[in-house]
C-alpha positions as CSV (number, residue, x, y, z in Angstrom):
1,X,34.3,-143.9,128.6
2,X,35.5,-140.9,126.4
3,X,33.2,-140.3,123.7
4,X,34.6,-138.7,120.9
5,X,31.3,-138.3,118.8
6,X,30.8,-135.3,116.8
7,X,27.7,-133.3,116.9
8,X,28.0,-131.2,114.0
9,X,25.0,-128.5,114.5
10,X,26.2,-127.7,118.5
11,X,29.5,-127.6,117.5
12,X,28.8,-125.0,114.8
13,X,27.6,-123.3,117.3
14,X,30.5,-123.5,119.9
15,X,32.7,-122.7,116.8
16,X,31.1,-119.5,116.4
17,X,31.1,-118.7,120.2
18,X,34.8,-119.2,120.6
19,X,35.6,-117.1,117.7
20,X,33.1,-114.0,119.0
21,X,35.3,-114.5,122.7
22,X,38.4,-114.7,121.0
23,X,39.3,-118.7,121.9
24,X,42.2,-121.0,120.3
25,X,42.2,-124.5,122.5
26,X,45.8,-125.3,123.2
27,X,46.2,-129.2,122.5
28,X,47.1,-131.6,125.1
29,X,50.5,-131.9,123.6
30,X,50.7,-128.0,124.0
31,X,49.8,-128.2,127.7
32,X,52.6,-131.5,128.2
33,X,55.1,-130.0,125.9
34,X,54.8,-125.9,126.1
35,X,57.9,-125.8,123.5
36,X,55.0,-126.4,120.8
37,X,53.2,-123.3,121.6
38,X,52.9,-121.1,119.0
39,X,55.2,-118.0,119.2
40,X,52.6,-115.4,119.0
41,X,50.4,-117.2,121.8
42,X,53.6,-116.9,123.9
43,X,54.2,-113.5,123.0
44,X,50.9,-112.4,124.3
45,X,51.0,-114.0,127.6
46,X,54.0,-111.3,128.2
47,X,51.2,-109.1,128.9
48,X,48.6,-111.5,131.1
49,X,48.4,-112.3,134.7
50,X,48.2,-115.9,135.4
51,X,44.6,-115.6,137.2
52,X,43.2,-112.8,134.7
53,X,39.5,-114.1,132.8
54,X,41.5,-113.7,130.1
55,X,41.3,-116.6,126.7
56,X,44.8,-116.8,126.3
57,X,45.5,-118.1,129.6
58,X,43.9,-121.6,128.8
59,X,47.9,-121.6,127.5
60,X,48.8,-121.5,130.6
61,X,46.7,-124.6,132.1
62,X,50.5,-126.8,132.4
63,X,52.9,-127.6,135.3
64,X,55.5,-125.4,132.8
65,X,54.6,-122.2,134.2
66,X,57.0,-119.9,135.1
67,X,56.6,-119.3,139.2
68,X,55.5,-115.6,138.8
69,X,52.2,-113.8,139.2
70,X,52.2,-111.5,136.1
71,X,53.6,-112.4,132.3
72,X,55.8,-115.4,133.2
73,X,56.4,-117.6,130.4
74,X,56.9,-121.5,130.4
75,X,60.1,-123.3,131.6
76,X,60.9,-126.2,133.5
77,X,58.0,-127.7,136.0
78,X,58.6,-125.9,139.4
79,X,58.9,-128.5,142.6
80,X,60.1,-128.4,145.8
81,X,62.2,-131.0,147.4
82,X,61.4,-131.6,151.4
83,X,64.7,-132.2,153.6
84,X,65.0,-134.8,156.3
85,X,65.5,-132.3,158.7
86,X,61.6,-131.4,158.1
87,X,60.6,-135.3,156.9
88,X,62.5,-137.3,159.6
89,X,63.1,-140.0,156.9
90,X,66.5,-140.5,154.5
91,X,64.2,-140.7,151.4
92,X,63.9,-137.8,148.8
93,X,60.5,-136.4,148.7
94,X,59.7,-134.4,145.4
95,X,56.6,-132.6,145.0
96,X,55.1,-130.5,141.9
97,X,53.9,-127.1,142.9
98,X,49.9,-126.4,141.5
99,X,50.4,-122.9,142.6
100,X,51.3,-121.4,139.5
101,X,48.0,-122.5,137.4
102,X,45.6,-120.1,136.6
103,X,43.0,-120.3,139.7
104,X,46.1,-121.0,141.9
105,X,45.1,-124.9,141.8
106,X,45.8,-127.8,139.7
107,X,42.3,-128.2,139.3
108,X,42.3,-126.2,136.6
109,X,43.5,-128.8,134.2
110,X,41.0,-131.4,135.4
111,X,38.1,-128.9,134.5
112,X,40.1,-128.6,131.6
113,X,40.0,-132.3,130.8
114,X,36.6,-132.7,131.2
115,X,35.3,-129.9,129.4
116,X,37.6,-129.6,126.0
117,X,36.3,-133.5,124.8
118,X,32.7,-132.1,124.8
119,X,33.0,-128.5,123.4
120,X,35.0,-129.7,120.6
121,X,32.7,-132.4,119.5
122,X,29.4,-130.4,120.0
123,X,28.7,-132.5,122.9
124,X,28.7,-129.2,124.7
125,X,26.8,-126.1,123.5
126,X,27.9,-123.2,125.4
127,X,25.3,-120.8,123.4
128,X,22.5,-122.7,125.1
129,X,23.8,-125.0,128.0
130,X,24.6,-123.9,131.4
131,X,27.8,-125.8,132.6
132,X,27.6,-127.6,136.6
133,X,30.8,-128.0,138.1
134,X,30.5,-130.6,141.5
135,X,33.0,-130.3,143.6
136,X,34.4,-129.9,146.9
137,X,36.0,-126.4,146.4
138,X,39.1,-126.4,143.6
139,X,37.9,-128.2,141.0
140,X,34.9,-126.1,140.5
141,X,36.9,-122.9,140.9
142,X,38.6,-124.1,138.1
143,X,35.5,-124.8,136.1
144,X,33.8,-121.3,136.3
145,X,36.9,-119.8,135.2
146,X,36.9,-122.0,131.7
147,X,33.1,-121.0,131.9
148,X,33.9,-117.8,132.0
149,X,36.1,-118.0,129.2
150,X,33.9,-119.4,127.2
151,X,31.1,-116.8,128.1
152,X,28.7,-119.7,128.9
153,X,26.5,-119.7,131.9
154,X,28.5,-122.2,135.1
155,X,26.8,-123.7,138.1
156,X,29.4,-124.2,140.7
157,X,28.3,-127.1,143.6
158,X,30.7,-127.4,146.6
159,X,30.1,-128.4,150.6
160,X,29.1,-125.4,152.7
161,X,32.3,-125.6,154.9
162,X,35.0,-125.0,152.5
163,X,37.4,-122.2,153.2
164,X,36.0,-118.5,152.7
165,X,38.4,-118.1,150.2
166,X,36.8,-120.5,147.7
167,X,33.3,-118.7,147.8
168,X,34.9,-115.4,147.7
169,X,36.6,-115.8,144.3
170,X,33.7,-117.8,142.7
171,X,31.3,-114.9,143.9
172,X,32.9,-113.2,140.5
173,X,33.3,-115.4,138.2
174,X,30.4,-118.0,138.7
175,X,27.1,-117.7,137.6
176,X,25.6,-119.6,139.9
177,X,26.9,-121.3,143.5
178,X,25.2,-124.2,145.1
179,X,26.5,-125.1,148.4
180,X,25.2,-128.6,150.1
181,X,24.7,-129.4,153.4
182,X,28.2,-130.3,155.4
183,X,31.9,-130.2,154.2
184,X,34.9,-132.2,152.5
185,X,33.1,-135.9,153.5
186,X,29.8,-134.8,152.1
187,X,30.4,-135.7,148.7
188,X,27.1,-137.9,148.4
189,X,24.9,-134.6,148.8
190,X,26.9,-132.8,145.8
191,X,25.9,-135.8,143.5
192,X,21.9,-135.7,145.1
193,X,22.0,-131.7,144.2
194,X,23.5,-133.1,140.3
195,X,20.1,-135.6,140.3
196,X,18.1,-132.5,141.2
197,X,19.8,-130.6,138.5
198,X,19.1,-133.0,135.8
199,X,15.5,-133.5,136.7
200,X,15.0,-129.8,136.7
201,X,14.2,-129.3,133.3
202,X,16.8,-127.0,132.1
203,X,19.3,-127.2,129.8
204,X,22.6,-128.4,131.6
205,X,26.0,-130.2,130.8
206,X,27.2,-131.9,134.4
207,X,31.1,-132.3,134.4
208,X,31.3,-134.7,137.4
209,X,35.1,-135.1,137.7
210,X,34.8,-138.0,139.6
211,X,33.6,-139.6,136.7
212,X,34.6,-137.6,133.7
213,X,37.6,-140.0,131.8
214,X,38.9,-136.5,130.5
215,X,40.1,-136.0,134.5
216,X,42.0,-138.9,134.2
217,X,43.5,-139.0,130.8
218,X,44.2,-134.8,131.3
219,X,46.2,-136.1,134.6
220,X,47.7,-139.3,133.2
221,X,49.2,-137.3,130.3
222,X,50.1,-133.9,131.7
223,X,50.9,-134.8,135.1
224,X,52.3,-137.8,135.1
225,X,54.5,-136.7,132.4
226,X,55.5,-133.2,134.5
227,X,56.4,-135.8,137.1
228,X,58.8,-137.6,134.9
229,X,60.5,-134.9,133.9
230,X,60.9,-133.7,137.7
231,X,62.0,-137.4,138.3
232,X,64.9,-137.0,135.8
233,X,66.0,-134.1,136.6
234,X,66.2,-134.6,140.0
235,X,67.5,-137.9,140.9
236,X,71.1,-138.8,140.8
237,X,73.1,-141.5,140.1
238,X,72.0,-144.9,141.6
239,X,68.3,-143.4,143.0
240,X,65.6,-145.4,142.5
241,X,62.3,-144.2,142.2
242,X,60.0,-145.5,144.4
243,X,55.9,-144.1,144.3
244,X,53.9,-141.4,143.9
245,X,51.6,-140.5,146.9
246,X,48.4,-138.5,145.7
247,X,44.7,-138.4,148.0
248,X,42.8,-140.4,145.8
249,X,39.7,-137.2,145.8
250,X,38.4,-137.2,142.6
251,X,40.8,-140.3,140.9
252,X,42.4,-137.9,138.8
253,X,45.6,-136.3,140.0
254,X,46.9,-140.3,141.2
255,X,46.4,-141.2,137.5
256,X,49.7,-140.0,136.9
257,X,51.0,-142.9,138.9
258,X,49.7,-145.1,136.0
259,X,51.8,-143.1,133.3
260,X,55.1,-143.6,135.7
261,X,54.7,-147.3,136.4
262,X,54.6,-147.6,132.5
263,X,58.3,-145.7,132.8
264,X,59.4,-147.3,136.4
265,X,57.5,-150.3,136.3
266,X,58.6,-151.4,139.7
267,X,57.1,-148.4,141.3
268,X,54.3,-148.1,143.9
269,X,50.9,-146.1,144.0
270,X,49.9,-144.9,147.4
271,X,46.9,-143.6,148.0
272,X,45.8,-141.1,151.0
273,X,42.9,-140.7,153.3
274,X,41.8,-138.8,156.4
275,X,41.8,-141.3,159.5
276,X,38.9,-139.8,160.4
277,X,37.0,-141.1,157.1
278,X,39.0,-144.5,156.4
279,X,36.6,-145.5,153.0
280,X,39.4,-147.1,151.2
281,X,41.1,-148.6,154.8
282,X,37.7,-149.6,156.1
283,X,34.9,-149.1,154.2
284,X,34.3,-146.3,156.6
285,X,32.7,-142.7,157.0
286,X,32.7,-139.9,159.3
287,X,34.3,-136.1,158.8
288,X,37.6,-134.7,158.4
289,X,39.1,-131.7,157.8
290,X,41.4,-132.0,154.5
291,X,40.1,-129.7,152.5
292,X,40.0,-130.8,148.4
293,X,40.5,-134.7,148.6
294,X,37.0,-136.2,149.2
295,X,35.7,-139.4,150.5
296,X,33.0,-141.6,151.2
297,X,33.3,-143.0,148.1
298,X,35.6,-144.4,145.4
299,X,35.8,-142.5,142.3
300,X,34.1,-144.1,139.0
301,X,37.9,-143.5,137.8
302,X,40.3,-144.7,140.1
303,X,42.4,-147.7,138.3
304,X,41.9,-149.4,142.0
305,X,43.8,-153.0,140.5
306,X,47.0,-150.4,140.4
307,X,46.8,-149.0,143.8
308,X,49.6,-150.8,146.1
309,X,49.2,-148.9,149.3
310,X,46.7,-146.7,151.8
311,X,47.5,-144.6,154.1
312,X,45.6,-142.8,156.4
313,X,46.4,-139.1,158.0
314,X,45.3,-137.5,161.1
315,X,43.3,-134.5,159.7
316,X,44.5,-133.1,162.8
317,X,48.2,-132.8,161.1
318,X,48.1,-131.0,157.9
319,X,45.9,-128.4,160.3
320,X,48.5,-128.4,162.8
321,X,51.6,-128.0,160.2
322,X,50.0,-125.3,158.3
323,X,50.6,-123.1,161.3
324,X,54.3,-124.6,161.2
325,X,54.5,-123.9,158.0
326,X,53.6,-120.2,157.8
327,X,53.6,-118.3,161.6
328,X,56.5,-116.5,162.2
329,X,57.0,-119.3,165.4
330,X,56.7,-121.7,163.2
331,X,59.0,-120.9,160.0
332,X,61.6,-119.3,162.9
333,X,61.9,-123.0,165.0
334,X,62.3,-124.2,161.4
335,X,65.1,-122.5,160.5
336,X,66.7,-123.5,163.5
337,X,66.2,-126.9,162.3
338,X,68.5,-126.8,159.4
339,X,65.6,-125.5,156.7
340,X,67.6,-123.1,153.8
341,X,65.8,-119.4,153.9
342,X,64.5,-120.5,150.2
343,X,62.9,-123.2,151.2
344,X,60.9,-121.4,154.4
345,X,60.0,-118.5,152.2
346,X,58.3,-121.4,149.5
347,X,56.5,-123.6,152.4
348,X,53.0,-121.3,151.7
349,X,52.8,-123.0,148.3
350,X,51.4,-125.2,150.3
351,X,48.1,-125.5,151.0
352,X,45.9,-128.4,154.0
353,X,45.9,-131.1,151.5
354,X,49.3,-130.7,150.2
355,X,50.5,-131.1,153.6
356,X,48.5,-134.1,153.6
357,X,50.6,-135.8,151.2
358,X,53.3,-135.0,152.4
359,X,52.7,-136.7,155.5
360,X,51.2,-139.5,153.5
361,X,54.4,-140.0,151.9
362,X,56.6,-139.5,155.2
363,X,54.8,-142.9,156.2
364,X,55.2,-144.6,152.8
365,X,58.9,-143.9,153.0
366,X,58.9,-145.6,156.8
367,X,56.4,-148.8,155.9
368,X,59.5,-149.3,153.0
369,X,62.1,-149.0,155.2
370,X,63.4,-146.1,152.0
371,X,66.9,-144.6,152.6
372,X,68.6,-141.9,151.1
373,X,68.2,-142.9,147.7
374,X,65.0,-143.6,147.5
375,X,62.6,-141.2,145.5
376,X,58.8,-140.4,146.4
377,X,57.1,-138.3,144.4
378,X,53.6,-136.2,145.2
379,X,51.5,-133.4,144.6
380,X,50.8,-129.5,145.8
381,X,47.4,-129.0,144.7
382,X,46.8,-125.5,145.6
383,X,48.5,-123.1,148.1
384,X,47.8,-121.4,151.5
385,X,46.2,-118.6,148.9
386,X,43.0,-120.2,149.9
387,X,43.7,-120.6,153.7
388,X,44.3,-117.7,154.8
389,X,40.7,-117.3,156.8
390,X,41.6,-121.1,158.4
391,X,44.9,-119.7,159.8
392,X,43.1,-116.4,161.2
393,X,40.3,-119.1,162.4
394,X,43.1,-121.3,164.3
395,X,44.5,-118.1,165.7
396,X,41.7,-116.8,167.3
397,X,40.5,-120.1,168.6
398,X,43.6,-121.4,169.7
399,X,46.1,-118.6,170.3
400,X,49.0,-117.2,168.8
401,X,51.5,-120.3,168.0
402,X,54.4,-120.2,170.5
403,X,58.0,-122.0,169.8
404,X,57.5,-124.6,172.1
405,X,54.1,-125.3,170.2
406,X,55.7,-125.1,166.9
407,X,58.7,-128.0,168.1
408,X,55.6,-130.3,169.6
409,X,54.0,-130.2,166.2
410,X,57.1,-131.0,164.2
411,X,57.6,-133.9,166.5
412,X,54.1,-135.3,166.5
413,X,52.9,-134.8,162.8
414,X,55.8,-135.2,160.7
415,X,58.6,-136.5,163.1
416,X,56.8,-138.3,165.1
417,X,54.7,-140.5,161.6
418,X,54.5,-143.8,162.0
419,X,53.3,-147.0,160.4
420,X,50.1,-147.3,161.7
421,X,46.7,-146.6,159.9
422,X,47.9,-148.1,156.3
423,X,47.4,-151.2,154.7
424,X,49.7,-152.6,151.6
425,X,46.9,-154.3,149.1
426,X,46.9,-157.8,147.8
427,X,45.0,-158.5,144.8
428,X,42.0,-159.2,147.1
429,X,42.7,-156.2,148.9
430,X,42.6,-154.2,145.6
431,X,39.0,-156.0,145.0
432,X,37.6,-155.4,148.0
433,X,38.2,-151.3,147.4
434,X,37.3,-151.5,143.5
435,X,33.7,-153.4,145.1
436,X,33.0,-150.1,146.5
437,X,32.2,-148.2,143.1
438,X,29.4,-150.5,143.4
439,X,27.5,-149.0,145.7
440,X,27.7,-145.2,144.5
441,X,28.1,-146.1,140.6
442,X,25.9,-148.5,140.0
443,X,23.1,-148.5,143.2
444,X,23.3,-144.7,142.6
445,X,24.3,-143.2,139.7
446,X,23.2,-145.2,136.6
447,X,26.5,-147.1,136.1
448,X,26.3,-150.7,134.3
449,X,27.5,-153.9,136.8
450,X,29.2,-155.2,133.3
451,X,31.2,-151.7,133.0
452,X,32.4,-151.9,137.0
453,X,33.4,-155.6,136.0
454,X,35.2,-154.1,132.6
455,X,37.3,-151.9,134.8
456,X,38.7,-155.1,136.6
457,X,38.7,-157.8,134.1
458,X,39.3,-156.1,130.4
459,X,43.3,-155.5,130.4
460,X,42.9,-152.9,128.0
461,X,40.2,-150.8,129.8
462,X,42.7,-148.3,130.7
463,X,44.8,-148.0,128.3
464,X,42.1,-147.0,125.8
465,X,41.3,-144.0,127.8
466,X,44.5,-142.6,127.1
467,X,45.4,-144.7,123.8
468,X,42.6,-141.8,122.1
469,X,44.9,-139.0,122.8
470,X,46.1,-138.4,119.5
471,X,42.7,-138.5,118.0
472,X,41.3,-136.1,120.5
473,X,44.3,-133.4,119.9
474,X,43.2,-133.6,116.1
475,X,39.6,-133.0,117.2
476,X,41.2,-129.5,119.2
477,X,42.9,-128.6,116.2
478,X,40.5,-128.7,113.5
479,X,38.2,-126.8,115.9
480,X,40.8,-124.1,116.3
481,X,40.8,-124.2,112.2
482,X,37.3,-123.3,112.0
483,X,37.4,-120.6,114.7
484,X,40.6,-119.3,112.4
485,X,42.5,-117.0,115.4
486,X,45.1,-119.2,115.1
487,X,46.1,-117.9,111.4
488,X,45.6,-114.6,112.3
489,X,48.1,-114.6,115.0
490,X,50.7,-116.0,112.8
């Protein structure tokens, strides 16, 4: 799970790298709670942009970020609310914006998660390792740039179809880029190119998100706790909250939904698909085109046993609605609609998946029959930022968007949702899915049957992932004690 065994000779090493590149490791608490930031740290970042390879801006790996490009500070977690007159359903929908992370994407803090456990143990040695980042396009972004932070050598692995936009940026910062063979389904042919990796012979640390428990504990405490707050400042008197719809991709970001049934115990996890690859609605395959959630398997870190609902999404919508979203048809039919000018203006912090959940959670609201004070939360990974060449590409091959398009997409893909292509898990239901880390995990990638059986049986298994948060915070800050920045800023 998360091992927290020191290596003292490495981490001597990545001691003295991080004070030669000028390093301090904010804590996890930092990242949940930016009010414990030191004053100096905050005082610098005046003077950053959010995207610059610049140390300081690990500080800036929270959903606290002030909503500007250039020397924001931290505040309270921007989200946008969507209005029926866009949903079609009574229910509040709540989203948290990834946008403003460094890289643009959430991601950020999931490369984050899985990276800080090893450097500051010496499980990680950035003087001699090079680190590999598989992905299908976000996550590894997010990886070069701590790379790149940390001056150590990155590998970044992602499908050959993802957006330009993805390739472009990493074409700086990366050391190295690996594409495999097809696009956001291939995930099977990112972990074959990580076996070729490790049976190369050189000297490599593989952060496989979809396995890495620091993904899941970074999510479970940052996000899920960004969500609450959201949640309570939000909701009004005599909501309920209801669930928190999140594409399962790499089983991190729908972690959060175990930190908010701990603090709403009655609320529901739904977790979204493509139709067009149904793994966790029918053990299926095939291709889609929603960009950043992944499929074909089920994560190694997905809590399955607290997933209540699938729901599957036309890949065929968020495509359709991100030309709603943004063409100058599109954002003018919706302000005939009823949409505030603010609102319009913010609809490019979305990016294909985010519009993915939203759909997602337009049909959870309509399977529960929610009304108007019902609460759904869920999550805008990145932003149309790295869409922009799949917009020109839908323009050229089908046409400027007209009004009358613009209306029949409304009414088809978020309108016109229904209940079909979801299926509300039983406990046998929730088996059946959690079975399927069998045949990646252990078949494939040198997991232990008695582990997958942990994960289902051992009530605990869980909760000691993210029980060890205190004890990895101390491990951050008597790391930053030996680099010894952090007194010389105060």
């Amino acid at each position: 799970m998360l091992d927290l065994t020191v290596h003292e000779e490495p981490l001597q090493r990545a001691v003295q790298r991080a004070r030669e590149k000028n390093i301090i490791i904010p804590t996890f608490k930092q990242q949940r709670d930016p009010a414990l930031v030191p004053a100096p740290v905050k005082a610098r970042l005046k003077e950053v942009g959010l995207w610059d390879l610049n140390p300081i801006n690990l500080f800036r790996i929270t959903w606290h970020n002030e909503p500007v490009a250039q020397g924001g500070g931290f505040g309270p977690v921007t989200y946008l609310e969507f209005p029926p007159e866009l949903t079609g359903v009574k229910a509040r929908i709540l989203a948290v914006v990834g946008k403003w992370f460094p890289t643009g994407a959430h991601k950020v803090g999931a490369a984050f998660g899985c990276l800080v456990p090893r450097l500051v143990t010496g499980q990680f040695d950035p003087t001699s390792q090079k680190a590999v980042w598989p992905s299908t396009g976000n996550y590894c972004r997010g990886g070069a740039y701590d790379s790149a932070l940390l001056g150590c050598e990155s590998i970044a692995i992602l499908p050959e179809g993802m957006s330009a936009e993805r390739f472009e940026w990493l074409q700086k910062v990366a050391g190295e880029i690996i594409k495999t063979p097809g696009s956001e389904s291939n995930v099977k042919e990112i972990f074959d190119k990580c076996w070729e990796l490790r049976n190369s012979g050189q000297s490599l640390s593989i952060f496989n998100q979809f396995e890495e428990f620091g993904n899941y504990l970074w999510h479970y405490e940052i996000t899920g706790r960004a969500m609450e707050e959201v949640l309570r400042t939000a909701m009004r008197p005599g909501d309920e909250f209801r669930g928190l719809v999140s594409a399962t991709g790499s089983g991190g970001t729908i972690a959060a939904g175990d930190y908010l049934k701990e603090v709403w115990p009655h609320s529901k996890i739904a977790a979204s698909e493509a139709t067009q690859c149904p793994t966790l609605l029918r053990n299926g395959f095939g291709e889609h085109r929603i960009e950043g959630i992944g499929d074909k398997h089920v994560p190694w870190i997905h809590n399955v046993k607290n997933t209540d609902l699938v729901v599957a999404v036309d890949d065929e919508g968020p495509i359709s609605v991100l030309r709603l979203l943004n063409e100058p048809a599109g954002r003018k039919y919706l302000a005939a609609q009823g949409l505030s000018t603010q609102l319009i203006e913010r609809l490019s912090w979305l990016g294909i998946s985010c519009v993915g959940n939203l759909a997602a959670a337009i049909k959870m609201a309509k399977w529960y029959e929610m009304g108007e004070q019902d609460v759904i939360i869920t999550v805008l990974t990145d932003s149309l930022e790295m869409y922009h060449s799949r917009l020109r590409e839908l323009n050229d091959s089908r046409g400027p968007l007209t009004e009358a398009q613009a209306a029949a997409t409304h009414a088809r893909y978020l309108l016109g949702l229904g209940t079909d292509e979801m299926e509300e898990l039983d406990y046998w239901g929730k088996k059946r899915v959690h079975n399927l880390k069998y045949y990646t995990w252990v078949e494939q990638q040198g997991k232990t049957y008695e582990e997958i059986q942990a994960q289902w049986h051992q009530k605990d298994y869980w909760t000691r992932v993210h029980g060890r948060l205190d004890e990895l915070d101390a491990l951050i800050d008597e790391f930053n004690n030996r680099v010894g920045l952090l007194k010389q800023l105060n």
